[in-house]
LUMBABA-485323 format. One record per residue (C-alpha): residue number from 0; chain; x, y, z. Coordinates in Angstrom, 2 decimals. Layout:
N
+------+-------+---------+---------+---------+
: loke : kolse :      xx :      yy :      zz :
+------+-------+---------+---------+---------+
:  NUM :     A :       X :       Y :       Z :
...
+------+-------+---------+---------+---------+
END
This chain:
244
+------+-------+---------+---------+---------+
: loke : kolse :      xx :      yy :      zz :
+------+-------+---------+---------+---------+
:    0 :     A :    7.35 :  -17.76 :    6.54 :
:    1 :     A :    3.79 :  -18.16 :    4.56 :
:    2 :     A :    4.66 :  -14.15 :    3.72 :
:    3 :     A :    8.20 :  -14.55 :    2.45 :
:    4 :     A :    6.43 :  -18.03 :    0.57 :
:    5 :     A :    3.89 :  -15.62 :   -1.29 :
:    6 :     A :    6.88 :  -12.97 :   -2.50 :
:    7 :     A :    8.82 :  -15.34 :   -3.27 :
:    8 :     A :    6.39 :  -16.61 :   -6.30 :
:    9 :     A :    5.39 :  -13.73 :   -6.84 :
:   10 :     A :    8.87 :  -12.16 :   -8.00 :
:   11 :     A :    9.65 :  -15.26 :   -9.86 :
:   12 :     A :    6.19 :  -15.91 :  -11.04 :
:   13 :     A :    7.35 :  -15.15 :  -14.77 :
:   14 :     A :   10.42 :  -16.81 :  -14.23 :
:   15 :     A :   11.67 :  -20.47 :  -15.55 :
:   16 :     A :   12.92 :  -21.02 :  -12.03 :
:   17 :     A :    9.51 :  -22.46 :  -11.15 :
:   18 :     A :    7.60 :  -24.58 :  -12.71 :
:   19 :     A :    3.51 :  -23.63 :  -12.32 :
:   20 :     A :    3.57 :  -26.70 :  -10.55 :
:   21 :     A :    5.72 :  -25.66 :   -7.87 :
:   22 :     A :    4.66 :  -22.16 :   -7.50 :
:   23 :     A :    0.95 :  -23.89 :   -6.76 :
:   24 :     A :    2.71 :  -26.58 :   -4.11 :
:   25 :     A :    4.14 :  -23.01 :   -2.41 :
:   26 :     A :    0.99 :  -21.19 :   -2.37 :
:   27 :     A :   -0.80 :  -23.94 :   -1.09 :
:   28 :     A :    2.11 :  -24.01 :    1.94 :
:   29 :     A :    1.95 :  -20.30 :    2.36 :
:   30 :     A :   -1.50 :  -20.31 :    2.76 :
:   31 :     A :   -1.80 :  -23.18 :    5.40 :
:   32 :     A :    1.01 :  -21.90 :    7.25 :
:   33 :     A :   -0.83 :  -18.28 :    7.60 :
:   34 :     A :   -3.97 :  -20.34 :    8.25 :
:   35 :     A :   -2.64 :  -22.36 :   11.26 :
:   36 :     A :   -0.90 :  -19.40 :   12.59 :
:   37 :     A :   -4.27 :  -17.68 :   13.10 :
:   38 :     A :   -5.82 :  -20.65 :   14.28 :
:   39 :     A :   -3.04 :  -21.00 :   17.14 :
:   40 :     A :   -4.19 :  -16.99 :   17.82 :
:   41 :     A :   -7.61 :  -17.67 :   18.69 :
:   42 :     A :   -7.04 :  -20.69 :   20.75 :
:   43 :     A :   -4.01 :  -18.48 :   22.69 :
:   44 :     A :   -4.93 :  -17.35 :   25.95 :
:   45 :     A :   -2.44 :  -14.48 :   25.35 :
:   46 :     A :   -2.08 :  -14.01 :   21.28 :
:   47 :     A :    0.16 :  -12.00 :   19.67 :
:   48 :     A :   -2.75 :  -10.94 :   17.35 :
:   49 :     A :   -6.03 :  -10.25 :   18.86 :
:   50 :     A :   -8.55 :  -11.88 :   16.22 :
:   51 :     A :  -11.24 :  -10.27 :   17.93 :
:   52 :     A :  -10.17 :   -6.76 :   16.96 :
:   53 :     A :  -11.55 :   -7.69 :   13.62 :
:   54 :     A :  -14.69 :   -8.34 :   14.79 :
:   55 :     A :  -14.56 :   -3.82 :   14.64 :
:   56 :     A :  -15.59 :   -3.37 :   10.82 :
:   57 :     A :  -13.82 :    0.47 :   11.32 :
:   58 :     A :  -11.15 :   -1.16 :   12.97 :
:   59 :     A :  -11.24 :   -3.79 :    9.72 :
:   60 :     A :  -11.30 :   -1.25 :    7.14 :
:   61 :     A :   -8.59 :    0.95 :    8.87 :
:   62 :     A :   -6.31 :   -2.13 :    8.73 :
:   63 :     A :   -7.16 :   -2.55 :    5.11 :
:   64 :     A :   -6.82 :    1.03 :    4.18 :
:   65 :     A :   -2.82 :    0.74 :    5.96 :
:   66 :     A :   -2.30 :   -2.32 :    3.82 :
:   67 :     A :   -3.61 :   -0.35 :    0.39 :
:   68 :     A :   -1.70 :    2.57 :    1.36 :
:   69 :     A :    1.63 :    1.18 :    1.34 :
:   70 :     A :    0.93 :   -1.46 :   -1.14 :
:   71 :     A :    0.66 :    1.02 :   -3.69 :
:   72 :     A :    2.79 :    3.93 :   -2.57 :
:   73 :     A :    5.92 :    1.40 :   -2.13 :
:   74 :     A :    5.01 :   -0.60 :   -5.34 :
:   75 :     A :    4.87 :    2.61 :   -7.24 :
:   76 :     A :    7.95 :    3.87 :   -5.53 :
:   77 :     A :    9.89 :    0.72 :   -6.97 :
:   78 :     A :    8.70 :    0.69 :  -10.20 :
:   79 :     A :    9.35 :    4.65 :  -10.18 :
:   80 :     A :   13.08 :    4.90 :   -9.35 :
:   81 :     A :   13.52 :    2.01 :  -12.22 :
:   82 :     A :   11.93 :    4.30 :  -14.64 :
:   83 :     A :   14.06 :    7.05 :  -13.81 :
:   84 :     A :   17.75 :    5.30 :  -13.58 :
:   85 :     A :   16.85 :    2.36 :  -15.70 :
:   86 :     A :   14.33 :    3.63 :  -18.44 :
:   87 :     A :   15.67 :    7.23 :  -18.53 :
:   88 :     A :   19.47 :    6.53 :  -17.62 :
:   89 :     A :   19.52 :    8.51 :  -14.91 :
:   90 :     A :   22.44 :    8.65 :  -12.66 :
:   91 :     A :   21.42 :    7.55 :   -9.02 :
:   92 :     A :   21.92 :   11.12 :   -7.62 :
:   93 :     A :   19.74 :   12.67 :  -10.28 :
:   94 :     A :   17.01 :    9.68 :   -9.74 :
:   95 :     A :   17.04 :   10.30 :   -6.17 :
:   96 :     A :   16.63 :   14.57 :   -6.81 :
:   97 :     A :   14.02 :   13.15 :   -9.35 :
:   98 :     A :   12.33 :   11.45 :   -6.30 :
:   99 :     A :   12.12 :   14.52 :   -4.17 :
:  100 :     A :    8.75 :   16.08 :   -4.91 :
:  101 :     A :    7.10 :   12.43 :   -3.80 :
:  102 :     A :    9.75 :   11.95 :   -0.76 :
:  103 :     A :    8.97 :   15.91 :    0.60 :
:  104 :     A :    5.61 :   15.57 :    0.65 :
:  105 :     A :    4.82 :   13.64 :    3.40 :
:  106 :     A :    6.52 :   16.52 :    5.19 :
:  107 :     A :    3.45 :   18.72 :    4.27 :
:  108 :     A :    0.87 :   16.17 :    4.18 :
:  109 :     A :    1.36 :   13.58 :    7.36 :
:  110 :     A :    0.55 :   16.88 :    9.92 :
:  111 :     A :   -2.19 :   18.32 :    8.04 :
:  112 :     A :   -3.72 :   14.58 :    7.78 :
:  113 :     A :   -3.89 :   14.55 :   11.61 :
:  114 :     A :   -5.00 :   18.04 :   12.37 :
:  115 :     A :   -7.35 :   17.52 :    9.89 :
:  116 :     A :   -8.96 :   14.06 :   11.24 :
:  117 :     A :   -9.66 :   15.77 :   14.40 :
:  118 :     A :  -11.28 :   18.48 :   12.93 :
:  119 :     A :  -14.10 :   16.83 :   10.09 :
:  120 :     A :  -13.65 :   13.12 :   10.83 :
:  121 :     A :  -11.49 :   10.41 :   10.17 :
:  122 :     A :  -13.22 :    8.48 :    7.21 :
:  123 :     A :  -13.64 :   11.81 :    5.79 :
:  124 :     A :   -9.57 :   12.68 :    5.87 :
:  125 :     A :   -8.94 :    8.85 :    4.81 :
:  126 :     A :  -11.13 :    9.20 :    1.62 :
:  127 :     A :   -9.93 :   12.48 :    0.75 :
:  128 :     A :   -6.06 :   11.43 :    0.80 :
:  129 :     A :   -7.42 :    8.06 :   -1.28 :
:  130 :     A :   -8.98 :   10.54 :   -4.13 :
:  131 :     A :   -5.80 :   12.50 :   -4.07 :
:  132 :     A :   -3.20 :    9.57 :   -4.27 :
:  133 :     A :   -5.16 :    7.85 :   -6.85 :
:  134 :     A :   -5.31 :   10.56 :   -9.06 :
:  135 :     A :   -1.35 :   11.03 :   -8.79 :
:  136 :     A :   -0.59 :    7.55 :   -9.08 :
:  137 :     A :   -3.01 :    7.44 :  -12.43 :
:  138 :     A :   -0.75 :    9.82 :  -13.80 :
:  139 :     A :    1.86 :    7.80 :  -13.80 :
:  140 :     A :    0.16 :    5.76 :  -16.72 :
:  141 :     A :    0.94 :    8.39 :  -19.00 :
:  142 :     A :    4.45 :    9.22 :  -18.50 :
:  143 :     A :    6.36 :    8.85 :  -21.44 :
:  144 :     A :    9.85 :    9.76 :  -22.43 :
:  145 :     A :    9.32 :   13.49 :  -23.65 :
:  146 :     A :    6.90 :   14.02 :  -20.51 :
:  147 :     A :    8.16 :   17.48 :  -18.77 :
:  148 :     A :    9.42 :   16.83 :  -15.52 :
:  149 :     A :    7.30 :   19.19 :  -14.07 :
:  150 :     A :    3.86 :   17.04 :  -14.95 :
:  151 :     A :    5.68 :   14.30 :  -13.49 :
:  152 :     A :    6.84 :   15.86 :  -10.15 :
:  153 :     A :    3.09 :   16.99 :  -10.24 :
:  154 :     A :    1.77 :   13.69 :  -10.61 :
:  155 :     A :    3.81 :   12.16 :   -8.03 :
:  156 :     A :    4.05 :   14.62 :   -5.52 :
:  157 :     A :   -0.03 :   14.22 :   -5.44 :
:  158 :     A :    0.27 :   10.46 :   -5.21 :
:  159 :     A :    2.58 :   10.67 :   -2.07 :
:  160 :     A :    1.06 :   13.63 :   -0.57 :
:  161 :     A :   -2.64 :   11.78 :   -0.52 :
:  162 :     A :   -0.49 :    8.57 :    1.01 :
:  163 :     A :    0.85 :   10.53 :    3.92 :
:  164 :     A :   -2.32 :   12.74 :    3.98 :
:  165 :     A :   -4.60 :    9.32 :    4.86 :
:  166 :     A :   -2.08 :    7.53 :    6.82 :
:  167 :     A :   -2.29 :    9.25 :   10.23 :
:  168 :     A :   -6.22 :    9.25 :   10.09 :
:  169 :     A :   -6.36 :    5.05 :    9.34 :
:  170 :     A :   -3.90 :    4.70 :   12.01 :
:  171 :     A :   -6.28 :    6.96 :   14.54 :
:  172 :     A :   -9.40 :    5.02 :   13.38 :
:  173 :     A :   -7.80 :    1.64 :   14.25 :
:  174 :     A :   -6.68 :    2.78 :   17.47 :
:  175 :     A :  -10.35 :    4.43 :   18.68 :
:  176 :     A :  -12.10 :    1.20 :   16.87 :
:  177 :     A :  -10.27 :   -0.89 :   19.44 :
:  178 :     A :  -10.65 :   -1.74 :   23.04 :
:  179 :     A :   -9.06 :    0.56 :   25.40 :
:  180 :     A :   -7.17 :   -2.56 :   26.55 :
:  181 :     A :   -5.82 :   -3.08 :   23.29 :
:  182 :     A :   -5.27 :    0.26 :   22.21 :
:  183 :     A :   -1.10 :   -0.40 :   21.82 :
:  184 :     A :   -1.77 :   -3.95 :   20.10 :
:  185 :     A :   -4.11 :   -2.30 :   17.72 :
:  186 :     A :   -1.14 :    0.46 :   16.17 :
:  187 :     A :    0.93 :   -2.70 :   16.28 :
:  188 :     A :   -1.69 :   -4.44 :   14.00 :
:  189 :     A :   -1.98 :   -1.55 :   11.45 :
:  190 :     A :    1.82 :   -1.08 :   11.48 :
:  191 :     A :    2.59 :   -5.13 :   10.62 :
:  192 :     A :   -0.11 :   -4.87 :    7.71 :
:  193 :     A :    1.38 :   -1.79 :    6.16 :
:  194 :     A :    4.66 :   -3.63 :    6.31 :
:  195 :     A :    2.93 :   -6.48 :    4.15 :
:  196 :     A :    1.57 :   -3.96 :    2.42 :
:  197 :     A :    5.01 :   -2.54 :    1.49 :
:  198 :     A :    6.06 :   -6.13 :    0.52 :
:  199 :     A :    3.14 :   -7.05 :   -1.38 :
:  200 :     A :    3.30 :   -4.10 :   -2.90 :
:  201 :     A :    6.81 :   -4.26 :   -4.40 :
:  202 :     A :    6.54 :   -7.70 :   -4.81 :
:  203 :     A :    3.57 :   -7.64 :   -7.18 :
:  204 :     A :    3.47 :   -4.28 :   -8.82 :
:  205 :     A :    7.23 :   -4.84 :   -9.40 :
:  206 :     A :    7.08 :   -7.78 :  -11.19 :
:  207 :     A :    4.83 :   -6.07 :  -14.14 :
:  208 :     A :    8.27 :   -4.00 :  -14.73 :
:  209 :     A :   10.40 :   -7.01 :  -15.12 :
:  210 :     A :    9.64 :   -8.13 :  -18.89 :
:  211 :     A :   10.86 :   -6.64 :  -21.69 :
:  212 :     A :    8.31 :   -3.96 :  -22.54 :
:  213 :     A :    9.00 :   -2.11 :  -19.08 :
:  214 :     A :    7.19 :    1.02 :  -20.29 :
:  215 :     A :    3.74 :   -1.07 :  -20.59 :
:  216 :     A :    4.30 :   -2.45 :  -17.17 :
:  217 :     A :    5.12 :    0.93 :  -15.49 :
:  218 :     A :    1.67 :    2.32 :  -16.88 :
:  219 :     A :    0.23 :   -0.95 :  -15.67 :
:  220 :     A :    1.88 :   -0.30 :  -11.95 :
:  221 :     A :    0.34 :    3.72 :  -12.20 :
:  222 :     A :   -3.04 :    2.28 :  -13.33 :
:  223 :     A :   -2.71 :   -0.70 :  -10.06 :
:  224 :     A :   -1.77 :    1.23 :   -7.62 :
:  225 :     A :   -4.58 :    4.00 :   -8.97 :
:  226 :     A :   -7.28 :    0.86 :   -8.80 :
:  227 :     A :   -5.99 :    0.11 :   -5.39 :
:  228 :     A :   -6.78 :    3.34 :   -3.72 :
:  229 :     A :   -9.87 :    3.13 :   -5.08 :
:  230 :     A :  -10.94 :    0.02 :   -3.60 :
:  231 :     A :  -10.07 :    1.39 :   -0.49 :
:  232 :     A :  -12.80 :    4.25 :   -1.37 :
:  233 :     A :  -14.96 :    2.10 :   -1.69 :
:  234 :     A :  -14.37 :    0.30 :    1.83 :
:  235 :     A :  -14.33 :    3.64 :    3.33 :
:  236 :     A :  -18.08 :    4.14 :    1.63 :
:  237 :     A :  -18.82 :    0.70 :    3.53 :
:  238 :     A :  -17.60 :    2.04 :    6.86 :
:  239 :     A :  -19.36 :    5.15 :    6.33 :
:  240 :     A :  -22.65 :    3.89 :    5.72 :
:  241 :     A :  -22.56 :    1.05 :    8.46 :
:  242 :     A :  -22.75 :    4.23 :   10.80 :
:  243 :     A :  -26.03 :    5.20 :    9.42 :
+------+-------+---------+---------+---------+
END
C-alpha cells in the first residue's frame, strides 16, 4: 500500500489532479505505513522480512545494487519504447524489432555474469556490468531524430547487456552475505526490491517524458538512469573497501 501510495504521486506529481497539498498528506501516509510495517518485522517472532539481514553491509549493498539495476533498466525501457512509437511514429512491430538489440542481450550477458562471478569475484563482475550499463544508458542522452539506428542499438544493447551482466553476481552476493538459514529468504529479499526497483523506476524516470518537450525528458531519463548506476559504483567501492 505505502508503495502503490509513492507511484501514485509520483505519476501524477505534474498533474492538476493533486494539489501539493495532497501529494504531501500521501507521502506522509506512504511513509508511515512502510515504517510500521518494518516495525511489526522486528517485533515478529517469524517476519516475513528478516531486518537483521541488513545488518550484512554486502548483503545491504547487493540489495541496493538489485534495486538500481532495475530502476534504471525498466525506467529506461519505458521511456525507450515511447521514443520509438511515440517520438519516431513507429509502428508497434517495428518498435518492438527496434527493442531487440537491448531485449537479446541478456541472452549473452546473464551466463557470462555468473561464470564470471565465480571466477574474479562478485563485486568485481557487479562493478564491471555498472560501468558498462551506465555508459549505454548515457548514450541515450544524445539520441536525436537523424541518430543512425546502429549508434542507438549500440548504445542500448550496452546498457542492457551491463544490466543482465551484474544481475546474477548481486543476486549471488546477497545470498552468500546471508545466514545459511536464510539463504531462500535472502533471493526473496533481492527479488521484492528489484520489483520496486522496476516500479520506481518507471514511475519516476517516466514521468520526465510526460510534458511537452518529451525529447528533453528522454535525455534526462538516459542521463538518470546513467547517474544511477553510478551510485551503485560507488556502493560497490564501499563494499570493497570495508573488506580491507
Amino acid at each position: 500500500m505505502g508503495l502503490a501510495l509513492v507511484a501514485y504521486v509520483i505519476i501524477n506529481m505534474h498533474s492538476s489532479e493533486l494539489s501539493p497539498a495532497a501529494q504531501a498528506i500521501l507521502v506522509v501516509a506512504a511513509v508511515s505505513i512502510v515504517a510500521l510495517f518494518l516495525f511489526v518485522e522486528t517485533k515478529a517472532r517469524m517476519p516475513m522480512l528478516p531486518i537483521k539481514l541488513f545488518s550484512s553491509s554486502k548483503f545491504a549493498v547487493a540489495c541496493a545494487v538489485g534495486l538500481i539495476l532495475n530502476f534504471s533498466f525498466f525506467g529506461q525501457l519505458f521511456a525507450l519504447s515511447l521514443f520509438f512509437q511515440n517520438y519516431l511514429g513507429f509502428e508497434a512491430w517495428k518498435a518492438g524489432l527496434a527493442l531487440a538489440p537491448q531485449a537479446c542481450s541478456a541472452i549473452v550477458a546473464a551466463p557470462l555474469g555468473g561464470r564470471y562471478s565465480a571466477r574474479i569475484g562478485e563485486v568485481r563482475v557487479i562493478v564491471m556490468g555498472l560501468v558498462a550499463g551506465a555508459i549505454g544508458f548515457a548514450g541515450l542522452a544524445f539520441f536525436q531524430p537523424s541518430t543512425p539506428y546502429i549508434l542507438i542499438a549500440l548504445s542500448t544493447f550496452l546498457g542492457g547487456f551491463g544490466m543482465a551482466f551484474a544481475m546474477p553476481a548481486a543476486t549471488s552476493m546477497a545470498v552468500h552475505a546471508a545466514p545459511a538459514d536464510y539463504a531462500g529468504s535472502a533471493s526473496g529479499v533481492v527479488n521484492c526490491l528489484r520489483q520496486i526497483g522496476s516500479l520506481l523506476g518507471v514511475a519516476l524516470l517516466g514521468s520526465l517524458v510526460a510534458g511537452d518537450e518529451f525529447l528533453h525528458g528522454f535525455h534526462s531519463v538516459g542521463l538518470g538512469a546513467s547517474v544511477a548506476f553510478a551510485a551503485a559504483i560507488g556502493l560497490c567501492a564501499v563494499v570493497a573497501l570495508l573488506k580491507h
